[in-house]
Biopython code that builds the backbone (N, CA, C, O; Angstrom):
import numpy as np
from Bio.PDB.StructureBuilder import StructureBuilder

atoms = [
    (1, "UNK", "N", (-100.510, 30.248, 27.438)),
    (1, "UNK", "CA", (-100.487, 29.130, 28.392)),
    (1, "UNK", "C", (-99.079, 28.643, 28.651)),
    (1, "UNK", "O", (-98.131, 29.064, 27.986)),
    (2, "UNK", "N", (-98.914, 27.540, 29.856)),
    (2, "UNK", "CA", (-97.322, 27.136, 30.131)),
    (2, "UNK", "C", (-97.225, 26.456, 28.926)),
    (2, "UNK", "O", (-96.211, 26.866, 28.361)),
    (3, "UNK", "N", (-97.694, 25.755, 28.371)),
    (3, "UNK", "CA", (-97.639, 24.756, 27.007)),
    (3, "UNK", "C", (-96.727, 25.268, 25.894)),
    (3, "UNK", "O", (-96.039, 24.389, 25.374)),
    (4, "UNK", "N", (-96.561, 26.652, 25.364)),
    (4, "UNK", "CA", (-95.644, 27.432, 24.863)),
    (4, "UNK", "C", (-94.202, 27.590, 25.176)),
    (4, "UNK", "O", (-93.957, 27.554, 26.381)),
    (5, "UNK", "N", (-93.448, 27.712, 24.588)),
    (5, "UNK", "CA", (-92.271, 27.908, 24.978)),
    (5, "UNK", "C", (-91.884, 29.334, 24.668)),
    (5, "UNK", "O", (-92.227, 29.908, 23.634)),
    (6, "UNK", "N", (-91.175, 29.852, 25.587)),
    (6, "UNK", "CA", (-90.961, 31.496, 25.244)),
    (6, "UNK", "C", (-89.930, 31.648, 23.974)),
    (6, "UNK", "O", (-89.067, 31.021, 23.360)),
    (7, "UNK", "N", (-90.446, 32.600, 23.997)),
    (7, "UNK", "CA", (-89.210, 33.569, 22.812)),
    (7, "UNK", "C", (-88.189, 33.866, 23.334)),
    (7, "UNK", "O", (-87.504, 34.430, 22.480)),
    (8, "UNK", "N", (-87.576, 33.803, 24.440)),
    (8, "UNK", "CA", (-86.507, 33.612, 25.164)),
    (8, "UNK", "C", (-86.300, 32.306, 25.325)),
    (8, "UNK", "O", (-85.130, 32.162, 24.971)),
    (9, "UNK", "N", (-86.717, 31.268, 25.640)),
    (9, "UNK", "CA", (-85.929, 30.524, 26.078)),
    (9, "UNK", "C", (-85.449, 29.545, 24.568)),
    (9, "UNK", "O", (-84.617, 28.638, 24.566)),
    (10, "UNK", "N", (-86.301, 30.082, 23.279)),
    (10, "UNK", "CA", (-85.794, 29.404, 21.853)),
    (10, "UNK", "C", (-85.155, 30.578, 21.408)),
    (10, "UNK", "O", (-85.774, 30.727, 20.355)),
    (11, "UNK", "N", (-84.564, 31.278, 21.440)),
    (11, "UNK", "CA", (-83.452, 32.384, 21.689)),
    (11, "UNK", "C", (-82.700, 31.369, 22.200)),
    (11, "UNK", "O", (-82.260, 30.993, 21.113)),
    (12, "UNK", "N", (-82.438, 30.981, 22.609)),
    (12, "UNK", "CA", (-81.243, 30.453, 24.464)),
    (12, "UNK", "C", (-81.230, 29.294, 23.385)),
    (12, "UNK", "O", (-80.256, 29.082, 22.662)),
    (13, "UNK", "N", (-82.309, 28.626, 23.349)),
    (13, "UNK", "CA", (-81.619, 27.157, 22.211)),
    (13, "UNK", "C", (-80.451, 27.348, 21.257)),
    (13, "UNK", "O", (-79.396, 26.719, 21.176)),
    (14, "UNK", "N", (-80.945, 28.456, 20.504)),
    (14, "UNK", "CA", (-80.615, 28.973, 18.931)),
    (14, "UNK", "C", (-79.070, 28.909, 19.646)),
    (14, "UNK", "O", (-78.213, 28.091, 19.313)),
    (15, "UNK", "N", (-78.888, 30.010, 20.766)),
    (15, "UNK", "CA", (-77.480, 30.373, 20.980)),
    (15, "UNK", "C", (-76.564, 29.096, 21.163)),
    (15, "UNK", "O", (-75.365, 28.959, 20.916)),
    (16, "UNK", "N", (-77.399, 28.290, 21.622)),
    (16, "UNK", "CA", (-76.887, 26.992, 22.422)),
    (16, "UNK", "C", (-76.271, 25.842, 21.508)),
    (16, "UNK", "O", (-75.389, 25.003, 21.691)),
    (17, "UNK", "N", (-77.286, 26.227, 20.223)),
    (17, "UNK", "CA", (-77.186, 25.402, 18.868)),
    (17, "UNK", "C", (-75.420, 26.058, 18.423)),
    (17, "UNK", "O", (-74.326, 25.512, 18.281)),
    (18, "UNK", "N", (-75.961, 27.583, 18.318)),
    (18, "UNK", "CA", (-74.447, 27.891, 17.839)),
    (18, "UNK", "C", (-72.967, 27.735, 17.730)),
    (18, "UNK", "O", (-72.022, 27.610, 16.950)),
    (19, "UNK", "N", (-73.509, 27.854, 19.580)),
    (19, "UNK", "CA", (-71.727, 27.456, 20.352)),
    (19, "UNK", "C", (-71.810, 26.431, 20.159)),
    (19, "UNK", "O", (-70.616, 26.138, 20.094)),
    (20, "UNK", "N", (-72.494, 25.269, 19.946)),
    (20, "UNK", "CA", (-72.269, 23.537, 19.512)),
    (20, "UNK", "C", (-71.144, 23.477, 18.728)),
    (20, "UNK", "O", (-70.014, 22.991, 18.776)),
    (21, "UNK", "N", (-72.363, 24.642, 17.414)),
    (21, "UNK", "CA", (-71.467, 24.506, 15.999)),
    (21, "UNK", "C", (-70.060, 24.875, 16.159)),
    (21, "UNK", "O", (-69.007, 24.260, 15.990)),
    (22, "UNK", "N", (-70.406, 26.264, 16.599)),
    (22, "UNK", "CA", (-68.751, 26.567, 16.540)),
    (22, "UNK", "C", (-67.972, 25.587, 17.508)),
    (22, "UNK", "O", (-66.765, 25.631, 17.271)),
    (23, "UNK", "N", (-68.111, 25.222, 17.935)),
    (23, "UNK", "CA", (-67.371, 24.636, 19.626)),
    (23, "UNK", "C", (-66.560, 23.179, 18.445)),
    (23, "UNK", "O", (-65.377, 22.997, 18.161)),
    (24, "UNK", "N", (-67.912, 22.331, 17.990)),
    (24, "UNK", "CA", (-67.043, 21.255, 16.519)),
    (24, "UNK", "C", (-66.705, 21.961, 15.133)),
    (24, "UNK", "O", (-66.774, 21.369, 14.056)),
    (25, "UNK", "N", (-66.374, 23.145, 15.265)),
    (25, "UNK", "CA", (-66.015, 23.804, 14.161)),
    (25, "UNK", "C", (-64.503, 24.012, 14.792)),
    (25, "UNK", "O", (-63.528, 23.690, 14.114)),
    (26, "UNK", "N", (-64.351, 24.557, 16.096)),
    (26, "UNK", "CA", (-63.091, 24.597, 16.727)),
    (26, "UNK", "C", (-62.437, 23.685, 16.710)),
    (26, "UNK", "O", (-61.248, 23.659, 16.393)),
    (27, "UNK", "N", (-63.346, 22.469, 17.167)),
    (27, "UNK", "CA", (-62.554, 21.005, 18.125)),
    (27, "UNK", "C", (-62.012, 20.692, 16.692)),
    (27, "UNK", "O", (-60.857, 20.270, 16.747)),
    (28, "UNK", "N", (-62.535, 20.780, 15.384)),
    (28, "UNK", "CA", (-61.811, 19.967, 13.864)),
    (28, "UNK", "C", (-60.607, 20.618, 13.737)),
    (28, "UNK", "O", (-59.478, 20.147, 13.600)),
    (29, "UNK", "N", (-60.931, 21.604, 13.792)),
    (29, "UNK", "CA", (-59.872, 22.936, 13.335)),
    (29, "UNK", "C", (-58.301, 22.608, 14.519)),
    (29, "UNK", "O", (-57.141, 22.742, 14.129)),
    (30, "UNK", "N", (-58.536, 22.357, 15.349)),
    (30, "UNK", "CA", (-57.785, 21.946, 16.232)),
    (30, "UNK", "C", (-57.271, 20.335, 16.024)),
    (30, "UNK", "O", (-56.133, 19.869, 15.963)),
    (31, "UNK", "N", (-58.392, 19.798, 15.956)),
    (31, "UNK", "CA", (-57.907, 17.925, 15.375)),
    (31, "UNK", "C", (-56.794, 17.710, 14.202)),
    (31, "UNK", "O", (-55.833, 16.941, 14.189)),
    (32, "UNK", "N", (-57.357, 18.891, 12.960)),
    (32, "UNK", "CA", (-56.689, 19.086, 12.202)),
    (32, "UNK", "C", (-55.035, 19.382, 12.162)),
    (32, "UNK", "O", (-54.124, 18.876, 11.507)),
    (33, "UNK", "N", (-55.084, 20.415, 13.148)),
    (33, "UNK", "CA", (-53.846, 21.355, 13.087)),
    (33, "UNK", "C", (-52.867, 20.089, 14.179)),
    (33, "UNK", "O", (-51.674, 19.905, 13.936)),
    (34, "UNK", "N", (-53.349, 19.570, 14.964)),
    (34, "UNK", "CA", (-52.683, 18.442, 15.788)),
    (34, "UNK", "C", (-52.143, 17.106, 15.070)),
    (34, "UNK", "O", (-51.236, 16.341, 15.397)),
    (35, "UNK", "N", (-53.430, 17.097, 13.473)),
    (35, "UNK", "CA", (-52.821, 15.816, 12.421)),
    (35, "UNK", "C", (-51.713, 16.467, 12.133)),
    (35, "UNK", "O", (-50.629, 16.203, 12.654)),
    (36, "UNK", "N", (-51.870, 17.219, 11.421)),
    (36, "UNK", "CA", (-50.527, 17.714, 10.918)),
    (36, "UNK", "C", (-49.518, 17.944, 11.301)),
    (36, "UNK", "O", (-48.540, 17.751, 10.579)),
    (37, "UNK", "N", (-49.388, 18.449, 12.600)),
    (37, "UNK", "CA", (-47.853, 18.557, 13.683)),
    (37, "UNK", "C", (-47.807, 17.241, 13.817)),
    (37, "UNK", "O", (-46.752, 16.839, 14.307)),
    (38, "UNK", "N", (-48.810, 16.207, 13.477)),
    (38, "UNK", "CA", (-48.151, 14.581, 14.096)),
    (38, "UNK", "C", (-47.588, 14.521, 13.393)),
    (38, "UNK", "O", (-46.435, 14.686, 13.792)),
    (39, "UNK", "N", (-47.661, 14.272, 11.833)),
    (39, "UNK", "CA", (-47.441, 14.279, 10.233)),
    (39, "UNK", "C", (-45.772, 14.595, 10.600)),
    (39, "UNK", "O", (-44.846, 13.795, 10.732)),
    (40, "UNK", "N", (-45.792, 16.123, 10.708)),
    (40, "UNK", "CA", (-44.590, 16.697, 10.883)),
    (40, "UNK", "C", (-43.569, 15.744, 11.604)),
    (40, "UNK", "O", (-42.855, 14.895, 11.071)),
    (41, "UNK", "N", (-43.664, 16.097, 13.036)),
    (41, "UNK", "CA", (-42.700, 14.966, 13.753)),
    (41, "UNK", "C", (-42.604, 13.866, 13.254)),
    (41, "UNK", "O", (-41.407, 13.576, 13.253)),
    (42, "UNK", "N", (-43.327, 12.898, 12.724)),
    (42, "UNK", "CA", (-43.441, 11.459, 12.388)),
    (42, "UNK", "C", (-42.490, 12.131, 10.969)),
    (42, "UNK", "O", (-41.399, 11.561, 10.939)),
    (43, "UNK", "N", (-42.566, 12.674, 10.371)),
    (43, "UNK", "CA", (-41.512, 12.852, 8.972)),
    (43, "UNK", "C", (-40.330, 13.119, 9.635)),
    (43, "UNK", "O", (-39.357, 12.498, 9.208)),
    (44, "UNK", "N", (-40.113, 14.003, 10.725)),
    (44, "UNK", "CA", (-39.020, 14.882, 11.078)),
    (44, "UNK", "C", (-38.189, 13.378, 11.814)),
    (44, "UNK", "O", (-36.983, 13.241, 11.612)),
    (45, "UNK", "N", (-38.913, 12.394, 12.598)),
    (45, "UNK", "CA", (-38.476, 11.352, 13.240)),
    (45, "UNK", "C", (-37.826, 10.625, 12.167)),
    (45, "UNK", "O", (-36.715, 10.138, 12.375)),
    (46, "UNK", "N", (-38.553, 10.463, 10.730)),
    (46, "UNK", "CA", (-38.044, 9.558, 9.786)),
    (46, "UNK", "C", (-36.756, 9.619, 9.385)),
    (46, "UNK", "O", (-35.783, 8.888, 9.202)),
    (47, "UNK", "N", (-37.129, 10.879, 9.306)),
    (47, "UNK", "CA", (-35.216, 12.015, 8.636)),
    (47, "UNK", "C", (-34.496, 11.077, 9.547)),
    (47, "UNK", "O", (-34.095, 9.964, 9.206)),
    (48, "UNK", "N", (-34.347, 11.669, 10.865)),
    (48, "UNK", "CA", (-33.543, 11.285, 11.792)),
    (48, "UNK", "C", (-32.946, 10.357, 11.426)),
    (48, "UNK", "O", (-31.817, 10.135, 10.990)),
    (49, "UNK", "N", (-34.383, 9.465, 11.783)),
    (49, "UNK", "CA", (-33.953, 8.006, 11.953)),
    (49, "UNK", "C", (-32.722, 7.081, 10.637)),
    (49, "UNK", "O", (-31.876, 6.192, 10.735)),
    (50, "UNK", "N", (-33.376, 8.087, 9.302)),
    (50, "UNK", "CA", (-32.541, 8.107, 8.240)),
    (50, "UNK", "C", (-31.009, 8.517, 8.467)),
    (50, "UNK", "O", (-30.062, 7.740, 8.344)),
    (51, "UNK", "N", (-30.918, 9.998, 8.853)),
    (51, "UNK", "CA", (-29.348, 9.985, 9.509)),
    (51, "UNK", "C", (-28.483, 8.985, 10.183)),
    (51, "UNK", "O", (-27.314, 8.648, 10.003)),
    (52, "UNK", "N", (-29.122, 8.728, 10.756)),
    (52, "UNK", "CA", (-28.560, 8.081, 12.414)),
    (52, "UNK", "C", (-28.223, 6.447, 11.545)),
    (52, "UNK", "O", (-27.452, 5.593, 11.983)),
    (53, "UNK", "N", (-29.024, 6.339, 10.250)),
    (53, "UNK", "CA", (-29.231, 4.685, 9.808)),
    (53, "UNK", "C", (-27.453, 4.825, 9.224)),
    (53, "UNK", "O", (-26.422, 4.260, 9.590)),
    (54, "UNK", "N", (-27.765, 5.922, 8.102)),
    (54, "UNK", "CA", (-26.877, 6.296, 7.261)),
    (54, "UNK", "C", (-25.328, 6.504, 7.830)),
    (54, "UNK", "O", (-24.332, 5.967, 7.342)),
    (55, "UNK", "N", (-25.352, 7.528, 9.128)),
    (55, "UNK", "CA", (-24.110, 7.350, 10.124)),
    (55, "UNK", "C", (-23.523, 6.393, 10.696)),
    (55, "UNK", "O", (-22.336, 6.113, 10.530)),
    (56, "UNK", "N", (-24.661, 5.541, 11.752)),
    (56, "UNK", "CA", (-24.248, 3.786, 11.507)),
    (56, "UNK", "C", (-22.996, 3.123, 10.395)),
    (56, "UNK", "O", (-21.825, 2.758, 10.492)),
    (57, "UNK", "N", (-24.047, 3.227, 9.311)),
    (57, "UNK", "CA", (-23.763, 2.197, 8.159)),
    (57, "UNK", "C", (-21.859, 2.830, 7.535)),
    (57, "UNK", "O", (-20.998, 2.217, 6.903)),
    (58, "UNK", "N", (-21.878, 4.540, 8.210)),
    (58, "UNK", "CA", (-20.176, 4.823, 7.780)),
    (58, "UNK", "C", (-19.543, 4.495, 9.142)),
    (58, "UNK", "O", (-18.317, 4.396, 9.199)),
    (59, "UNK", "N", (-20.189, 4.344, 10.092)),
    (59, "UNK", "CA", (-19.255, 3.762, 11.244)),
    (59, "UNK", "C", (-18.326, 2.556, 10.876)),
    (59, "UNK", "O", (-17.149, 2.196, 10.867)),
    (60, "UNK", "N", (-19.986, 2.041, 10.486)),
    (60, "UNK", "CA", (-19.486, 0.997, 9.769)),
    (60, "UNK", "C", (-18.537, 0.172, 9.090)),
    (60, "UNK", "O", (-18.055, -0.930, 9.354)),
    (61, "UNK", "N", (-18.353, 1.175, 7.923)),
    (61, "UNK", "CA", (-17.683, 1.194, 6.829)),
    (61, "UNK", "C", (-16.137, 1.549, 7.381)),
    (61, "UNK", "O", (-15.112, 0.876, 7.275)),
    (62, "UNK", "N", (-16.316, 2.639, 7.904)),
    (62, "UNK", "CA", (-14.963, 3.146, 8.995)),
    (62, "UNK", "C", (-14.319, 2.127, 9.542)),
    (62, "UNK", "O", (-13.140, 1.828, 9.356)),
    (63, "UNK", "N", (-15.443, 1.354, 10.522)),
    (63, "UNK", "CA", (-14.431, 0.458, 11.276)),
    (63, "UNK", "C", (-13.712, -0.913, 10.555)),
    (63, "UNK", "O", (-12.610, -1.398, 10.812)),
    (64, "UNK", "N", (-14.959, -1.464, 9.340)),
    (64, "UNK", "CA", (-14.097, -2.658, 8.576)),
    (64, "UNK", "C", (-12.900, -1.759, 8.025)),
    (64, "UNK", "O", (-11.798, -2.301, 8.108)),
    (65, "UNK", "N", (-12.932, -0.304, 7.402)),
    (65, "UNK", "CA", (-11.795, 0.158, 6.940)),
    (65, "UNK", "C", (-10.276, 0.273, 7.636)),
    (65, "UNK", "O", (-9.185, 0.452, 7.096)),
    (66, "UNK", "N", (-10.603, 0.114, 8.936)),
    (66, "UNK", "CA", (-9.595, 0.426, 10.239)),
    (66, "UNK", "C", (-9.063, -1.298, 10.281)),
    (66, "UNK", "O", (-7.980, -1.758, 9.921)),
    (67, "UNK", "N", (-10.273, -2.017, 10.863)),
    (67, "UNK", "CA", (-10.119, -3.634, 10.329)),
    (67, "UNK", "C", (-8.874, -4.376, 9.662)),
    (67, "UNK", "O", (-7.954, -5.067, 10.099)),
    (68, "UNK", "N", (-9.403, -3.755, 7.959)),
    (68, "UNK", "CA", (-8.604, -3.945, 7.161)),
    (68, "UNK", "C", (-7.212, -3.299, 7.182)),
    (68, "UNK", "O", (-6.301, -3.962, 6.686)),
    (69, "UNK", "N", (-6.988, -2.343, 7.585)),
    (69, "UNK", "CA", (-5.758, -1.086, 7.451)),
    (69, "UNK", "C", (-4.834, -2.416, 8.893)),
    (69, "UNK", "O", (-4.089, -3.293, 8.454)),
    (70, "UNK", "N", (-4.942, -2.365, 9.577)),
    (70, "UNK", "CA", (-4.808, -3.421, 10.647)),
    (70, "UNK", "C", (-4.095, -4.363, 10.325)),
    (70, "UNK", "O", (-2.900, -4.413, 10.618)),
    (71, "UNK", "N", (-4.902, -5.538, 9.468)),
    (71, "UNK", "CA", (-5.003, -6.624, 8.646)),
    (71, "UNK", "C", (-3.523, -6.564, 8.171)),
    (71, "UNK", "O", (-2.509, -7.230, 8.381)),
    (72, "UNK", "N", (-3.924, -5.231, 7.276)),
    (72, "UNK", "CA", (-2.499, -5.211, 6.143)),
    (72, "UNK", "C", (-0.987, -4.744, 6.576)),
    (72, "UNK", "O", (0.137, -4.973, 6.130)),
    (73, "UNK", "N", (-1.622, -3.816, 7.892)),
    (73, "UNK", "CA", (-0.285, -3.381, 8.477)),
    (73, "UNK", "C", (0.533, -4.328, 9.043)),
    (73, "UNK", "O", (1.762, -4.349, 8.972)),
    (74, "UNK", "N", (-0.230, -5.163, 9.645)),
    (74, "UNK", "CA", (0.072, -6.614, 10.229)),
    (74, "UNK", "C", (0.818, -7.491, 9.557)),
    (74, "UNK", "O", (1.686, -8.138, 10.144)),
    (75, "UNK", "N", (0.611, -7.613, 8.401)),
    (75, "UNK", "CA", (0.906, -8.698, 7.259)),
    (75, "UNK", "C", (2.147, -7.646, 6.810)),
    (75, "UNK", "O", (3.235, -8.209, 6.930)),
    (76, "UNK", "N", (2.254, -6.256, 6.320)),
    (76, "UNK", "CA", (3.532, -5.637, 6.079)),
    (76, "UNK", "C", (4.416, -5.652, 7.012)),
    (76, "UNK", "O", (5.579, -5.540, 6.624)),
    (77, "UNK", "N", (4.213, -5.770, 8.287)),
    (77, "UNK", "CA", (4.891, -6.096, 9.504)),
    (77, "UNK", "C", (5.809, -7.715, 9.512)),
    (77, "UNK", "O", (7.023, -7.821, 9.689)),
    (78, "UNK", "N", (4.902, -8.776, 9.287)),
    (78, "UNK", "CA", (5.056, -9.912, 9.413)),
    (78, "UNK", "C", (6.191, -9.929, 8.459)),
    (78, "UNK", "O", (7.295, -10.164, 8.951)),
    (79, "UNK", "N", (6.093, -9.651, 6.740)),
    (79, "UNK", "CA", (6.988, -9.690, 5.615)),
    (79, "UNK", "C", (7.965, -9.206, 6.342)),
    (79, "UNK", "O", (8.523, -10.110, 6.964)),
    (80, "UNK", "N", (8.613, -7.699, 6.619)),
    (80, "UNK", "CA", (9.634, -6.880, 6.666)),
    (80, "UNK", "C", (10.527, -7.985, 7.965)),
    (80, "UNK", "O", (11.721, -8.275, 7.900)),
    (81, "UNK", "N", (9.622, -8.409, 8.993)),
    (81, "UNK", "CA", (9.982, -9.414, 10.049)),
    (81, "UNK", "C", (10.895, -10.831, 9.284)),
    (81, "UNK", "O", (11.982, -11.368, 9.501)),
    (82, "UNK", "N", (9.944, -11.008, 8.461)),
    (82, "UNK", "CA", (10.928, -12.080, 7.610)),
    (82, "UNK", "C", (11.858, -12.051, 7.154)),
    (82, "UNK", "O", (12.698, -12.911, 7.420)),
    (83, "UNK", "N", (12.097, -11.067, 6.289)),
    (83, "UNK", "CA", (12.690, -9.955, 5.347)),
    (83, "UNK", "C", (14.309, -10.092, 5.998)),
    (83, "UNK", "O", (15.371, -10.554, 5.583)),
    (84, "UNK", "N", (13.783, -9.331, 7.411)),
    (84, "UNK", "CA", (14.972, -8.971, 8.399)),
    (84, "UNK", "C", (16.055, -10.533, 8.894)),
    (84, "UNK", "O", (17.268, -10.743, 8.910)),
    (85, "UNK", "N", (14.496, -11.579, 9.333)),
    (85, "UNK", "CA", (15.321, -12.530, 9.575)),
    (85, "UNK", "C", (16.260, -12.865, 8.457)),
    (85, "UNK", "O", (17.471, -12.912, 8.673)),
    (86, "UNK", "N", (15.595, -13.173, 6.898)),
    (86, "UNK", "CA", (15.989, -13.678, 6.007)),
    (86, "UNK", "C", (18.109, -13.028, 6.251)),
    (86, "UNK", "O", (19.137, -13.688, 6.406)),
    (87, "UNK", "N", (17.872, -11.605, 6.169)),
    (87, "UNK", "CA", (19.077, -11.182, 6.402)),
    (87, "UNK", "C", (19.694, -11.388, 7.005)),
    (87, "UNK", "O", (20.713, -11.915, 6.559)),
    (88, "UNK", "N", (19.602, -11.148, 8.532)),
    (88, "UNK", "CA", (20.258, -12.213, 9.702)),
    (88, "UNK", "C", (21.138, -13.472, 9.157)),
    (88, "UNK", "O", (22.364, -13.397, 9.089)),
    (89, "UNK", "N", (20.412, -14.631, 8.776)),
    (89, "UNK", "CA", (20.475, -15.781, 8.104)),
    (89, "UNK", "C", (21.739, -15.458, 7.503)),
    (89, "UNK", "O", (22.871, -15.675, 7.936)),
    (90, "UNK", "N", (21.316, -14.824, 6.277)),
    (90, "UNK", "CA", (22.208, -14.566, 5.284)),
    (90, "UNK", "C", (23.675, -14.003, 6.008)),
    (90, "UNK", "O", (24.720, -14.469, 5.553)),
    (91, "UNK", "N", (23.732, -13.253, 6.851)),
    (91, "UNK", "CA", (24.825, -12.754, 7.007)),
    (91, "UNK", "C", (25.050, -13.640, 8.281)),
    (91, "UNK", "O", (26.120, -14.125, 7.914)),
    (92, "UNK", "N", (24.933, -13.938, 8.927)),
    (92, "UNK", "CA", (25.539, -15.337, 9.466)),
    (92, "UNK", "C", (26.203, -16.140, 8.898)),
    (92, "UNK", "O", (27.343, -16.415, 9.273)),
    (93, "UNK", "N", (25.594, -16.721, 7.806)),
    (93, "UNK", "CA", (26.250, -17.816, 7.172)),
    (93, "UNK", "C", (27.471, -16.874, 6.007)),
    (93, "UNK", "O", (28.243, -17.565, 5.342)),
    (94, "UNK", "N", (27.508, -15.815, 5.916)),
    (94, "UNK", "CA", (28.348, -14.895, 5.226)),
    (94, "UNK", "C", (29.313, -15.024, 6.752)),
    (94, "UNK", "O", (30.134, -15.866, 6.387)),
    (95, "UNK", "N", (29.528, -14.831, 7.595)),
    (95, "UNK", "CA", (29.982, -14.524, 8.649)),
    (95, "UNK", "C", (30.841, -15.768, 8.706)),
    (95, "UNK", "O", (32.056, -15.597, 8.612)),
    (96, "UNK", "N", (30.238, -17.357, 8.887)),
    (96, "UNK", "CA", (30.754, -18.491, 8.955)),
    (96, "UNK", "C", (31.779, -18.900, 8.084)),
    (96, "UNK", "O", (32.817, -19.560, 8.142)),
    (97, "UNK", "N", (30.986, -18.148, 7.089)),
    (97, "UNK", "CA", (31.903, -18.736, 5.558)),
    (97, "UNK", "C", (34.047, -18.136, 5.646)),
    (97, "UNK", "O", (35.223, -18.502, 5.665)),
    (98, "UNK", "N", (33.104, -17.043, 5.666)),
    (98, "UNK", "CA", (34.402, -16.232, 5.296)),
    (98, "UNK", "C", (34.662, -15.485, 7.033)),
    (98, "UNK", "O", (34.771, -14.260, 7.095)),
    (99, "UNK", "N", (34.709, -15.986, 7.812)),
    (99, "UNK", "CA", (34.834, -15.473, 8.752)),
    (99, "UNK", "C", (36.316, -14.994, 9.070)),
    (99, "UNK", "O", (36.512, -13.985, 9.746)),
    (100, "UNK", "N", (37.430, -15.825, 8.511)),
    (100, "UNK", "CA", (38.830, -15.680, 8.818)),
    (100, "UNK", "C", (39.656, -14.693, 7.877)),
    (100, "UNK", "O", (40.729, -14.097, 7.972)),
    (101, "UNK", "N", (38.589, -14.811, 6.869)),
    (101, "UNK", "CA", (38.621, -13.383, 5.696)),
    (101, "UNK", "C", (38.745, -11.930, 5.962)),
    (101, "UNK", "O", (39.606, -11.072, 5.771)),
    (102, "UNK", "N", (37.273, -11.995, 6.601)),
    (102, "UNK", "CA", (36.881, -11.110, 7.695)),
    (102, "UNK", "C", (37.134, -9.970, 8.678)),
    (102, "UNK", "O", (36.974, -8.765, 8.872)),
    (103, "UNK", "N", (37.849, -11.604, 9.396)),
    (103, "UNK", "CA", (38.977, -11.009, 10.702)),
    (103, "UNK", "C", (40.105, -10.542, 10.130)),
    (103, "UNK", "O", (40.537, -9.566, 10.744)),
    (104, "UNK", "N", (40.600, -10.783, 9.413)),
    (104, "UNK", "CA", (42.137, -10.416, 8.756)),
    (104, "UNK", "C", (41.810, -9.229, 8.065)),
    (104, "UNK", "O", (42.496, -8.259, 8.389)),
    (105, "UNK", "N", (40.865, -9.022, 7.116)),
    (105, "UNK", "CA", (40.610, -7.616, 6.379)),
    (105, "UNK", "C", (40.454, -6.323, 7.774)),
    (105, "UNK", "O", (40.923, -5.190, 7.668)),
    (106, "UNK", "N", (39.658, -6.861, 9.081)),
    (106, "UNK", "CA", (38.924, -5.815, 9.906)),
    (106, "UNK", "C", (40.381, -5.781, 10.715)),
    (106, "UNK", "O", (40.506, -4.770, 11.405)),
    (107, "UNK", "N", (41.388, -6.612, 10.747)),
    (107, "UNK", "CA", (43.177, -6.367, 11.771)),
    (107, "UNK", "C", (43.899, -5.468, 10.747)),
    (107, "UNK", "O", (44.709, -4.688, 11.247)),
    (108, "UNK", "N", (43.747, -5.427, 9.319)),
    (108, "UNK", "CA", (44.597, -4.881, 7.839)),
    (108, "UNK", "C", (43.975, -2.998, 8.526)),
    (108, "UNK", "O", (44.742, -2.073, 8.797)),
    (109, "UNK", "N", (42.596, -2.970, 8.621)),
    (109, "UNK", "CA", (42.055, -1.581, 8.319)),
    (109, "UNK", "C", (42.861, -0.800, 9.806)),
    (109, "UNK", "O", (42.716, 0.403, 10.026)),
]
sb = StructureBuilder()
sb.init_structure("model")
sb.init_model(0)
sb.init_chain("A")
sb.init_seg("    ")
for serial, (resi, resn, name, xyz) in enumerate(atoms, 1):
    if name == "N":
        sb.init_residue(resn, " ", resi, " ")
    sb.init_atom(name, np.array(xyz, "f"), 0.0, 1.0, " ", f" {name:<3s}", serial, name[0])
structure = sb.get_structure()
């Protein structure tokens, strides 16, 4: 009678059942392999991001070092500036003192 279902068409289920299975046997297998390349990049991003922190932080370090080098060259600058005037000074008033000394020793040579 129509009331039966053929042996073909529960054949056709069975197959239908199969490719299901396999089809979410694929789609995991695939979900899977897509966690893991996320995994990957998301570590590989971390690295990076670790470099790039770490490079920063000697820029960093570089530029207070430049900063400072600056600082001090500045300040060895300023001294030797003094230094020089101090001399000036000094031989000026060496100059004033004995100036007629001076002139008479530099007319003798």
């Amino acid at each position: 009678s129509g009331a039966t279902v053929s042996e073909k068409t529960l054949e056709r289920v069975r197959e239908l059942e199969l490719a299901l299975e396999m089809g979410e046997i694929e789609s995991r297998r695939i979900k899977d392999e897509l966690t893991a390349q996320l995994a990957e990049a998301r570590a590989s991003i971390a690295e990076h991001v670790e470099t790039i922190d770490r490079l920063s932080a000697n820029i960093g370090t570089m530029e207070s070092g430049r900063l400072e080098m600056e600082e001090i060259i500045s300040q060895r600058m300023e001294e030797q500036m003094g230094k020089y005037a101090e001399i000036q000074e000094e031989m000026a008033k060496i100059l004033k003192e004995n100036g007629d000394e001076i002139e008479k020793l530099m007319k003798d040579h």
